[in-house]
N, C-alpha and C positions, 0 to 999 in steps of 0.2 A: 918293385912289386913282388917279385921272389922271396927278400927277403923278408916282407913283410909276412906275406904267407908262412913262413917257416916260422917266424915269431909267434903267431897265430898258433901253430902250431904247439911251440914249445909251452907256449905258457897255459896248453888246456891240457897239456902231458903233467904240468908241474901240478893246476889245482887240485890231483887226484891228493886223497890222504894215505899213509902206512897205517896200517896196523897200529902201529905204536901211537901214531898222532892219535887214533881215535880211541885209542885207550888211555889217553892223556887228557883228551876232551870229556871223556865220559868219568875218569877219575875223578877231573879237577871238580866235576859237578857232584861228586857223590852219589853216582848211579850205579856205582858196580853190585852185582849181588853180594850181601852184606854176608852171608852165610858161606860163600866161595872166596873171600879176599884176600887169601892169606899169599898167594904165586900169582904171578899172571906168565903165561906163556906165548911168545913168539916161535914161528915158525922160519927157519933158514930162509924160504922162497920170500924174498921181500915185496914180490907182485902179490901174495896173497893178503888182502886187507880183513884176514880174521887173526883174532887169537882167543887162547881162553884164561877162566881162572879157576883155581882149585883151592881147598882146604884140607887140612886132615882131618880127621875127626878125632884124634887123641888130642888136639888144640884145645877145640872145643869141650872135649870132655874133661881136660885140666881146668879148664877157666869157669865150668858147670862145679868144679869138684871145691875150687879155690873160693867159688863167691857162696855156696852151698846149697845151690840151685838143683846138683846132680841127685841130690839125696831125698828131695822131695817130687822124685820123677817116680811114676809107675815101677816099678821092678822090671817091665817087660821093656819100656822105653832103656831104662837103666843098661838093662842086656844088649841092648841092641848098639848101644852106646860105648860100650867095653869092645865092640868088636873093631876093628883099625878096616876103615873105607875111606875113600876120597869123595868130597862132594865137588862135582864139577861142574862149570857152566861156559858155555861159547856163544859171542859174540862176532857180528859178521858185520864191518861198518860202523862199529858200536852198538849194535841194534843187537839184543841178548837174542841168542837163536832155543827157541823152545822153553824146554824145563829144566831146571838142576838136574844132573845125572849122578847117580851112584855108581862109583868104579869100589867093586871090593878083591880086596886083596888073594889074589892068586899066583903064588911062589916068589916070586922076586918081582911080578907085575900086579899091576893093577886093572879090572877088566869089567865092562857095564854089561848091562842084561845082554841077551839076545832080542835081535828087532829082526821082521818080516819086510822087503821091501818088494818081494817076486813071491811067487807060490812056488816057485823052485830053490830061494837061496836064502838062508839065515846070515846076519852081520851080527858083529860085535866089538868094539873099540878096546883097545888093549892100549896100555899105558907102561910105558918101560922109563925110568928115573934114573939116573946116576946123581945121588943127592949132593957127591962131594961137590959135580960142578953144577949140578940142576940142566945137564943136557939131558933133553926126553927124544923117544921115538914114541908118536902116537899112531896107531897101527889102525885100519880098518880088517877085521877078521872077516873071509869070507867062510861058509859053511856049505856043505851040499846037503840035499834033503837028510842024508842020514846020520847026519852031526858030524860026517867028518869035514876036516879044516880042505879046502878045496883050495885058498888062499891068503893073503895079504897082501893090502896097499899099503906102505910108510909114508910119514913124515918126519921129518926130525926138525929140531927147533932147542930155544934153551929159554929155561926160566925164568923169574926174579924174584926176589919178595915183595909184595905191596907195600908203601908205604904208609904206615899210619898215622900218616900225619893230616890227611882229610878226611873224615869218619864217613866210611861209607853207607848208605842207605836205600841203595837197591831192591825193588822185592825179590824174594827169594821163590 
């Protein structure tokens, strides 16, 4: 009977998924945000069942400039397009969490708006890349009411390319 239980046990330990499984599952379906596809990022902690994906946006604006899409954009769009951001999106279980975010580029990081979650304390996510291996530290910035940095929580994790070999069509 012991052992039975502990069988019991193991095998509702195993049916959980990684990270990676469910960004395998949502790949293979062609659900990832199509506009994000280009990385997808794991986190070192492999109990965490999120990861995300990102793009650049000089990608995007070569393959706008290549197919000749870029040239019949607003000027203002145009501008806005020239400038090097990252569009980023996180999934939690597979299940996309919120809205694509824009991380723009600040010195050697990459960093999203500021967001309120207290009437005391400002957040904002900072993005640190070492492109040689694609190891990141994804930072949560803490703020005190008067913009100065009060703290930081890390993560660290490392990248990959997407595959393109199943066209993705996520909304964005």
């Amino acid at each position: 009977m012991k052992e039975l239980a502990i069988c019991l046990l193991l095998s509702v330990a195993c049916l959980g998924q990684s990270a990676r499984q469910y960004y395998s599952e949502l790949y293979k379906a062609g659900g990832l945000d199509r506009m994000a596809d280009e990385y997808v990022c794991f986190d070192d902690d492999d109990k965490l069942e999120t990861f995300f994906i990102f793009a650049e946006s000089k990608t995007i604006r070569e393959f706008m400039i290549a197919d000749g899409s870029f040239g019949k954009m607003s000027k203002e769009l145009q501008q806005k397009l020239k400038k090097d951001f990252l569009i980023v999106r996180g999934y939690d279980k597979g299940v996309a969490i919120g809205r694509e975010e824009i991380y723009n580029r600040e010195a050697d990081s990459w960093v999203g708006d500021k967001f309120m979650l207290s009437k005391q304390k400002f957040f904002r996510m900072r993005l640190d890349l070492t492109w040689e291996t694609l190891r990141y530290k994804r930072s949560v910035e803490v703020f005190n009411p008067d913009n100065s940095l009060s703290g930081q929580i890390p993560g660290y994790g490392k990248c990959e390319p997407v595959s393109t070999e199943v066209r993705q069509r996520g909304n964005p």
